[in-house]
C-alpha positions in Angstrom: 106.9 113.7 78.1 109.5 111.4 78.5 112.2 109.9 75.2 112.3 106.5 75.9 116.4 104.8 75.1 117.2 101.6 73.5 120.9 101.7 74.7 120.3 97.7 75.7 119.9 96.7 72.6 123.7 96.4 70.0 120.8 95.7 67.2 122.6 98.1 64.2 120.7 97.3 60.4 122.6 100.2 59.0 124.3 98.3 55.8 123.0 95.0 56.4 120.7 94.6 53.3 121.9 92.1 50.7 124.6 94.2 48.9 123.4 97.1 49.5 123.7 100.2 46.4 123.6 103.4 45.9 121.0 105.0 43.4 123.5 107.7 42.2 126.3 109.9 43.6 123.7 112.4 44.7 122.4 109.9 46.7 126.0 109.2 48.6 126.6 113.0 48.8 123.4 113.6 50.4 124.1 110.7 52.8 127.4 112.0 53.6 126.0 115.3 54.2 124.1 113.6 56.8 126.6 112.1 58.9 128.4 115.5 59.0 125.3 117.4 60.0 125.4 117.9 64.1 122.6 120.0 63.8 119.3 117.4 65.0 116.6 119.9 62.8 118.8 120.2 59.6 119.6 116.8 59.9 116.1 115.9 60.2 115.0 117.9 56.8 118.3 115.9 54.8 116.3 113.1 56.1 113.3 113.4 55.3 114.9 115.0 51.9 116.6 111.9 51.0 112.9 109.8 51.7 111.9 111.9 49.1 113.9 111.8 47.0 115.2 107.6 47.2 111.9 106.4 48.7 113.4 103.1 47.8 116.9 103.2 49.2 119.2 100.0 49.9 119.7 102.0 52.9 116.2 102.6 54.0 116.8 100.4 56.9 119.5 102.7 58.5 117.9 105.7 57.2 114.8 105.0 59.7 117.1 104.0 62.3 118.9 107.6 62.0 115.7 109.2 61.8 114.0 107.7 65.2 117.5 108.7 66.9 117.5 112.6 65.5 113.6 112.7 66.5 115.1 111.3 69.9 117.8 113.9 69.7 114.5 116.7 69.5 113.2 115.2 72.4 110.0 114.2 69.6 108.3 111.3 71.0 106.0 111.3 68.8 108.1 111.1 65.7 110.0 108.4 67.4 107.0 106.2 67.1 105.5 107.6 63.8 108.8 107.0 61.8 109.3 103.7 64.1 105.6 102.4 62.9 106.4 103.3 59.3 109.3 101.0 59.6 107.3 98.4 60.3 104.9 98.6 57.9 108.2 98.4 55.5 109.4 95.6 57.3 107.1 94.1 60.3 110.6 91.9 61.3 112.5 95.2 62.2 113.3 94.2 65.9 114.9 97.3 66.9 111.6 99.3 65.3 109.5 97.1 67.5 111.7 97.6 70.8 110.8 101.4 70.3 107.7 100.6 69.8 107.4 99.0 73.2 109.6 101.6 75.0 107.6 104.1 73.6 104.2 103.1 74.8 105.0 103.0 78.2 107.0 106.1 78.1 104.2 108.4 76.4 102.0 107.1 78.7 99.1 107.3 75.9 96.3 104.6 77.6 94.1 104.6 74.7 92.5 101.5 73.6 94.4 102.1 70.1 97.6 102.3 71.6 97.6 99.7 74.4 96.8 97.1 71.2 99.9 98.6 69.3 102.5 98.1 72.2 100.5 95.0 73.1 100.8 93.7 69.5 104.9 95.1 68.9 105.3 92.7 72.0 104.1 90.2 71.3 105.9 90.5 67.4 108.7 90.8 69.3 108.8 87.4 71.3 108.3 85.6 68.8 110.9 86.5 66.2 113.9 86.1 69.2 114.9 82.8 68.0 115.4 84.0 64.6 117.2 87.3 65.4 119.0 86.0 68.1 120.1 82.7 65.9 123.9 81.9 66.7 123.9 81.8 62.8 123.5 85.7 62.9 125.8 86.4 66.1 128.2 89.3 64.7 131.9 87.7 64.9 132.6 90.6 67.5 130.1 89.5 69.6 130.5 87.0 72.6 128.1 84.1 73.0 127.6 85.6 76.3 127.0 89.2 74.8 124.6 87.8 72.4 122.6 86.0 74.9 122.7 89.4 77.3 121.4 90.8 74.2 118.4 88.6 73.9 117.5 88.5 77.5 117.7 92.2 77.6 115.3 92.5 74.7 113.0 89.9 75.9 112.5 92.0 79.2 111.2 94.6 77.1 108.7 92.7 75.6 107.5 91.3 79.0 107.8 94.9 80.7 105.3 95.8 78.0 102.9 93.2 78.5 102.7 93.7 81.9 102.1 97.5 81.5 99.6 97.3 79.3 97.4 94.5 81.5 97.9 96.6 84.3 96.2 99.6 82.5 93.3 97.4 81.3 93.3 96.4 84.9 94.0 92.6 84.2 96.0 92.7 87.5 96.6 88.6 87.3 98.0 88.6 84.5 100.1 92.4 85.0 102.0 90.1 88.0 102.7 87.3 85.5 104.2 89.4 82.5 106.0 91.7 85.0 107.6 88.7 86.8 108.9 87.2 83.5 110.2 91.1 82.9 112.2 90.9 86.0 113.6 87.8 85.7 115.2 89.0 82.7 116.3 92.1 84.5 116.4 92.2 88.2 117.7 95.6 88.3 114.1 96.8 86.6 113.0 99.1 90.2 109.9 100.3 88.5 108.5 96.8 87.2 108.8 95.9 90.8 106.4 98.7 91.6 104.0 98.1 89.4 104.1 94.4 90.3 103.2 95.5 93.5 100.3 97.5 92.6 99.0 94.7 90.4 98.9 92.5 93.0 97.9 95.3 95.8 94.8 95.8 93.3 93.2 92.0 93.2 92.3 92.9 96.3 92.8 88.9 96.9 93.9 88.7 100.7 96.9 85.6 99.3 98.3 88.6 97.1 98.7 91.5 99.5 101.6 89.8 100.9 103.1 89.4 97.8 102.4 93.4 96.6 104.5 93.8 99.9 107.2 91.9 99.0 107.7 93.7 95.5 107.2 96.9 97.1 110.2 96.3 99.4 112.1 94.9 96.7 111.2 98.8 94.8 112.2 100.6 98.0 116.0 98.6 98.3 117.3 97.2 95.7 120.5 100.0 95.0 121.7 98.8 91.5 121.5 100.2 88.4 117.7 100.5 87.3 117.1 102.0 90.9 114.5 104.3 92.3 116.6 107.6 93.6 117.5 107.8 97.0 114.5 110.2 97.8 111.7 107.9 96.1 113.4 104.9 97.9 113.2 106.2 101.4 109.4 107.1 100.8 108.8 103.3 99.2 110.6 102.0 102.2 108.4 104.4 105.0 105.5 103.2 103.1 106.2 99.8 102.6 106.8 99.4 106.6 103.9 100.9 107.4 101.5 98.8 105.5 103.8 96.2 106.9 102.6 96.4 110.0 98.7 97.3 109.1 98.5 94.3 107.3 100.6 91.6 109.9 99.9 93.8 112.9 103.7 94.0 113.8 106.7 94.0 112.7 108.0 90.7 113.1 109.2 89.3 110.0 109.9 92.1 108.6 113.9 92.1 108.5 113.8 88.8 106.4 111.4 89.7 104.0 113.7 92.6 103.7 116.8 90.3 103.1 114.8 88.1 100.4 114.0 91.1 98.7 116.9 92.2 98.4 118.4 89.0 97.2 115.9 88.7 95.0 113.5 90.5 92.2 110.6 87.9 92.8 109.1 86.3 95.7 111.3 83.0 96.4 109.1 79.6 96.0 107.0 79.0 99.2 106.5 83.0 99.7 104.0 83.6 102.2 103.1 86.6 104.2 100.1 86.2 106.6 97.9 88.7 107.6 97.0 89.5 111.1 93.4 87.9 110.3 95.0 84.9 109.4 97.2 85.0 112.2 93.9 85.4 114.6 92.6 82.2 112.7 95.8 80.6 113.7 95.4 81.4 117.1 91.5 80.7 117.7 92.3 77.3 116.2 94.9 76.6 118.8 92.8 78.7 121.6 89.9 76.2 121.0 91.9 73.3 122.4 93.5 75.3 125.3 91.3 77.9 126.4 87.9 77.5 124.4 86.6 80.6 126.8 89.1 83.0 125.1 88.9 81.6 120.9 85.2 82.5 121.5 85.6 86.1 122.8 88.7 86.6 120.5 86.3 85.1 117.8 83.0 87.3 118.8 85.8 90.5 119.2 87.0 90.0 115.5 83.5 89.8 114.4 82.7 93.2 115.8 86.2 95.1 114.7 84.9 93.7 111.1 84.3 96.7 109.0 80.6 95.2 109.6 80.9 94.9 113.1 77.5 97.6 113.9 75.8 95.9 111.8 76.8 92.5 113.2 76.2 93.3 116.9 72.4 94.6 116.2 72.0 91.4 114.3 73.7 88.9 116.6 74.6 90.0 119.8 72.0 92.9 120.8 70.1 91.7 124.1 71.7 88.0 123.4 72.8 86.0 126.3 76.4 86.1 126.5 78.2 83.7 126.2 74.9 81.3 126.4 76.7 78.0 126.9 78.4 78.3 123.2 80.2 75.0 122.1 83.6 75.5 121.4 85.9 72.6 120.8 83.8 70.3 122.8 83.4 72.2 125.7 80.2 74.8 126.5 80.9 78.0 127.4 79.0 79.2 130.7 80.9 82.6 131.3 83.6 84.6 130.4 86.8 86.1 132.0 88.3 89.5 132.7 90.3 91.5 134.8 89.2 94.3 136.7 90.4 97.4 134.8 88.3 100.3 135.9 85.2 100.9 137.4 82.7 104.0 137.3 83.4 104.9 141.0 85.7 103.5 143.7 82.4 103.1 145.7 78.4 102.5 145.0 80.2 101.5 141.0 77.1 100.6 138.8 79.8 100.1 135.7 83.4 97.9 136.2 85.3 98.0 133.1 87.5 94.7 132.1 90.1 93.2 129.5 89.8 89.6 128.7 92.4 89.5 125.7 94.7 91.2 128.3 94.4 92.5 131.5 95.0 95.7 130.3 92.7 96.5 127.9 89.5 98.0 128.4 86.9 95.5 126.2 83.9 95.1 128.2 81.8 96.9 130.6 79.8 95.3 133.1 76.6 97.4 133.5 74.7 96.3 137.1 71.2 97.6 137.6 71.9 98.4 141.5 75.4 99.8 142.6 77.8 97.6 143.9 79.0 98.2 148.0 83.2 98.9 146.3 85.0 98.8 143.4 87.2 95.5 143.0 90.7 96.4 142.6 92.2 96.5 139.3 93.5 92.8 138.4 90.6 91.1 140.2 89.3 88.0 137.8 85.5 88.1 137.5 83.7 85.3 135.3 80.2 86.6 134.7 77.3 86.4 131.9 74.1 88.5 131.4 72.9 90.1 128.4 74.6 92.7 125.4 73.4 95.6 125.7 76.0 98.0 123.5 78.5 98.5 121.5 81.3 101.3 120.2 83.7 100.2 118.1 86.2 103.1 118.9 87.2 103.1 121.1 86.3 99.1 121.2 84.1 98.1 124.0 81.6 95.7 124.3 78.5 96.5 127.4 76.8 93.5 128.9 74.1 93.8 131.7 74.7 91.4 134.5 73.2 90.4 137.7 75.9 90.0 140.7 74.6 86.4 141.2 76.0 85.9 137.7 79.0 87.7 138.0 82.0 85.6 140.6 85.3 87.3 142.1 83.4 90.5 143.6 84.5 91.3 146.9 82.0 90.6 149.7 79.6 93.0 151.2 81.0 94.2 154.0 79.3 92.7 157.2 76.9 94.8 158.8 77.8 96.6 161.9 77.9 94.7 165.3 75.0 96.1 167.7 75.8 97.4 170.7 74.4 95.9 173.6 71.9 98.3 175.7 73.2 99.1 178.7 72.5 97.1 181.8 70.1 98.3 184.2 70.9 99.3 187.8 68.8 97.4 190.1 66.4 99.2 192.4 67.6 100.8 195.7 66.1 98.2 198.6 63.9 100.2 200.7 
């Protein structure tokens, strides 16, 4: 179990009640005894000696600040945030007991209702008492008004950090993003905030947040400053965040500058937008129903069958349909497809001839004739063609559709049939 550290915070109370007294010299020698000891268990039990014994101490302030730092020193987590609650419940302004308070709850990892309302709560303390703490009446004269603002800024992100880790294990993943954001523009260097920023967004499961959960990600996997995943986690985050890259745009294009922003940045810069390749298809249809209305409808009928649905969408829709069946797109009916010759079943007598109409490459449909064809067209050959659907397997992706070669153009020719000899002449009768 990790100890959480507070070492961004300068927030010392030792000493600063109002003229602060000792009960007795017994009370000073026990003190002093104290700040001799080096050993963290005996200087725990003068501790918890001198709460007994001066339960109401001027210093009672610093006493529980010395006491969450030796339980630190033991590596006690728990008495960290016992002693740190029992400060509160002393003095519910003690800012320093409510950042451990917050540090702690994430850093125990305890995901218990009771819990996840105490750091919750300690947060939200928190915020609200920084304009008071943080006051430039109260600014220590050692302290720059720079050093004093670093100082609230730094606690603030705590606060946020916390909010954000508690909605993400209630699974409020909307509003995990938001307090995580506010966390990270407090402290950019915060490498784990970004991940979890990126798995609140990743689990919405909203298609206009996965390209966000990419960009936090990224920003997990190469930001190098202080607060920074070690080399070895940031090499995984990086192989990990390219990959999903690439499942979810369906290339890599882009990628370099969403690299740079994150980089540059902890948080997505205004205007942010990563599109999916589904929403790059869209795109494309759109555009294809003005130009080439044959190909938005195949790329649209093709998307509908690589759906995770598709099975059930080609027994619905397309099984024995007639395909295309004079479909209106953009204004214009479409009669018949095109494809390129890619394969066929057998270089002669073929019953099957395999083509690619996103590409000439690519092996989408099969033309199924009832009768064999006289040869194989050679690969590259356009045929437009109809008939009726007849199959479908999604993997690998191809689409069967029965046709009838008076429905199908672009096949070669029958070959003409052989020339008949003529019978030979007769030779005429000897005369007599």
């Amino acid at each position: 179990m990790g100890v959480a550290t507070a070492s961004l915070l300068g927030l010392t109370l030792w000493g600063q009640a109002a003229a602060p007294q000792w009960k007795d010299r017994a009370e000073y020698d026990l003190v002093e005894s104290i700040k001799k000891e080096t050993n963290a268990q005996t200087k725990l039990g003068l501790l918890q000696s001198w709460e007994q014994k001066y339960p109401t101490s001027d210093f009672k302030e610093g006493r529980y600040e010395l006491m969450v730092g030796t339980y630190q020193a033991l590596g006690n987590a728990k008495g960290m945030l016992e002693t740190s609650k029992t400060w509160l419940a002393a003095n519910p302004k003690a800012v320093q007991a409510l950042v451990w308070v917050n540090l702690l709850t994430i850093s125990m990892n305890d995901t218990s209702p009771a819990s996840l309302d105490a750091g919750e709560q300690a947060a939200k303390t928190m915020l609200g008492l920084m304009d008071d703490t943080f006051s430039p009446a109260r600014k220590p004269a050692q302290v720059t008004d720079d050093q004093w603002k670093q100082q609230r800024t730094g606690t603030e992100s705590v606060a946020y950090r916390t909010l954000g880790w508690v909605a993400l294990q209630r699974q409020q993943y909307e509003e995990a993003d938001k307090q995580l954001v506010e966390a990270l523009k407090r402290n950019p260097g915060d490498a784990q905030a970004s991940a979890w920023a990126g798995t609140a967004n990743l689990r919405t499961k909203k298609l206009e947040r996965q390209g966000t959960a990419l960009f936090h990600f990224c920003r997990a996997a190469v930001y190098e400053g202080p607060g920074a995943f070690p080399q070895q986690t940031r090499d995984q985050l990086r192989k990990s965040f390219e990959n999903n890259y690439k499942n979810f745009h369906g290339d890599t294009n882009g990628m370099d500058d969403v690299i740079a922003k994150a980089k540059a940045s902890p948080i997505p810069p205004d205007g942010f937008k990563l599109e999916s390749k589904d929403e790059l298809l869209i795109k494309q249809e759109e555009e294809l129903k003005k130009t080439n209305p044959t190909l938005a409808l195949w790329i649209s009928i093709k998307h509908s069958l690589a759906a995770e649905n598709g099975a059930a969408y080609f027994d619905s829709t397309l099984k024995n349909a007639a395909i295309p069946g004079g479909v209106d797109v953009g204004g214009t009916k479409v009669e018949k497809f095109k494809g390129k010759v890619v394969s066929c079943d057998a270089p002669k007598k073929a019953k099957k001839v395999v083509l690619g109409i996103s590409s000439a490459d690519m092996s989408e449909v099969t033309l199924l004739f009832e009768n064999p064809l006289p040869a194989c067209p050679d690969p590259g050959v356009e045929l437009e063609f109809s008939g009726a659907a007849s199959a479908f397997t999604p993997d690998p992706f191809n689409l069967t559709i029965e046709v009838e070669p008076k429905d199908v153009s672009g096949l070669p020719a029958a070959p003409a049939p052989a020339a008949r000899k003529a019978a030979p002449a007769k030779k005429a009768a000897p005369k007599k």
